[in-house]
C-alpha positions as MATLAB code, in Angstrom:
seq = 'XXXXXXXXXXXXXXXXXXXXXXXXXXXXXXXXXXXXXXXXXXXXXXXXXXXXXXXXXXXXXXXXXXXXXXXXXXXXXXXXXXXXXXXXXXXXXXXXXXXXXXXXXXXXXXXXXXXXX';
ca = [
     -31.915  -51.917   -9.250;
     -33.409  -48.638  -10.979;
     -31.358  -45.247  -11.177;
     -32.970  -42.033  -11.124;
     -31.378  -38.972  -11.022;
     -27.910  -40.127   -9.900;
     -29.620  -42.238   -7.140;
     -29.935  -45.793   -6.866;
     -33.396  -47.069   -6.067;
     -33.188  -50.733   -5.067;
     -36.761  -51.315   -4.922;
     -38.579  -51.012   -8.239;
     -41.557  -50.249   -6.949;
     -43.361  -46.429   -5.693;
     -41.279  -45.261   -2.993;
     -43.612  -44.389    0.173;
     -41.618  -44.023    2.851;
     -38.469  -45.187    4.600;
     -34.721  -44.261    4.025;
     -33.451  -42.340    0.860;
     -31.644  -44.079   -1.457;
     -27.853  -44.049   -0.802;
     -25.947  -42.209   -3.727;
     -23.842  -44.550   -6.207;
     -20.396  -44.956   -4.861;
     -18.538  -44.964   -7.817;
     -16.155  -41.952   -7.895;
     -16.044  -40.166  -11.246;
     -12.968  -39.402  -13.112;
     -13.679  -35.392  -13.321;
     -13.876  -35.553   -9.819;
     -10.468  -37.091   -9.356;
      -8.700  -34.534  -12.419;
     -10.401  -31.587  -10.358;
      -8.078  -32.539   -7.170;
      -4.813  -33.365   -8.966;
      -3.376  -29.968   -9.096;
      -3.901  -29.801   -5.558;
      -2.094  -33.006   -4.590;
       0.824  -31.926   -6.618;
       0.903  -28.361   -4.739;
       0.712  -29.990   -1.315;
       3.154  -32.432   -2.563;
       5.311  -29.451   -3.575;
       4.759  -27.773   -0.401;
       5.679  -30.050    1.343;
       9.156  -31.086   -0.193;
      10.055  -27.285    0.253;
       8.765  -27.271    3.630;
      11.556  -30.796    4.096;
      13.982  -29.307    2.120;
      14.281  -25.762    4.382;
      14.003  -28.463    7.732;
      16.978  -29.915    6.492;
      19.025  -26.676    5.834;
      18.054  -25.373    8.551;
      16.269  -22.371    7.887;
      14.163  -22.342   10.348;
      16.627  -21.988   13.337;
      18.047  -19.157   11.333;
      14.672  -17.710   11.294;
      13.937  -18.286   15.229;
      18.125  -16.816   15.664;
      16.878  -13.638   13.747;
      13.995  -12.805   15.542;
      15.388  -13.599   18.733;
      18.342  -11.208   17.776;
      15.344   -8.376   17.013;
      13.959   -8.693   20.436;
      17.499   -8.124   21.476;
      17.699   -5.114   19.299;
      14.307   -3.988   20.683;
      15.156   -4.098   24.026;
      18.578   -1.876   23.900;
      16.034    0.622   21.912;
      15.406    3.804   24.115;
      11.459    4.554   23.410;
      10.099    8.735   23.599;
       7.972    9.513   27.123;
       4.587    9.922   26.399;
       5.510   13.946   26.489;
       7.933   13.184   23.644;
       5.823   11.716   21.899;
       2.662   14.496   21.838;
       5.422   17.155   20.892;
       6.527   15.630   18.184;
       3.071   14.888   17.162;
       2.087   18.119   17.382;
       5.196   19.168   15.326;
       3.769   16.587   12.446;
       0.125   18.123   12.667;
       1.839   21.699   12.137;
       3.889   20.583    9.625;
       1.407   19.130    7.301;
      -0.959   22.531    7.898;
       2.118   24.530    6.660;
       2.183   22.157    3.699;
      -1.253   21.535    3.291;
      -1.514   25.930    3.001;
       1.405   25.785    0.473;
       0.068   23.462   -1.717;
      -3.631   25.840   -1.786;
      -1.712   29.297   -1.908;
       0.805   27.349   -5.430;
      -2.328   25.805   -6.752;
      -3.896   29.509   -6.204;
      -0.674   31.345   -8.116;
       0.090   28.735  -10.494;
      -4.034   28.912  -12.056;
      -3.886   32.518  -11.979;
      -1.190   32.221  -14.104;
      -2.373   29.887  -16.597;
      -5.429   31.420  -16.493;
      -4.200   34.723  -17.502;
      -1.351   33.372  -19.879;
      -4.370   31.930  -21.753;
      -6.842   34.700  -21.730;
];
């Protein structure tokens, strides 16, 4: 048996034709320190994942969101005319700031300007 390239070649002889060569099955070492850390995070995943079962976190979870539907539904949501005024009343308010900030910016360069000048 001849090895070339990582590939076992059980005929000595010049390959013409037929099936490749099947690749070695022996598993390297490297290969097997490359997927530790990720056994011990699944491992550690999954004793958290027990441990919450057990304390039953999880029905508090589904309990709170249940209660926030709940919560949700008692809500009182704007018309669709409610809701265009008051975006409106957002658009004008950020022009009225936006023309602030330009008419401060304006003022306070003038006076830097002429404070330096």
């Amino acid at each position: 048996m001849v090895y070339c390239g990582g590939l076992e070649n059980r005929c000595a002889r010049k390959r013409t034709g037929g099936s490749n060569p099947s690749l070695s099955a022996k598993i390297e070492i490297k290969e097997v320190k490359g997927l530790l850390p990720i056994l011990i995070g699944v491992a550690i995943a999954l004793a958290i994942f027990a441990l919450m079962w057990r304390q039953g976190a999880f029905l508090k979870l589904s309990s709170y969101f249940d209660e926030t539907k709940e919560e949700l539904r008692k809500c009182t949501w704007p018309t669709r005319a409610e809701l265009w005024q008051s975006t409106q009343v957002v658009f004008v308010a950020i022009i009225i700031v936006g023309i602030f900030t330009v008419i401060v910016d304006i003022v306070a360069s003038w006076i830097i300007q002429s404070l330096v000048a």
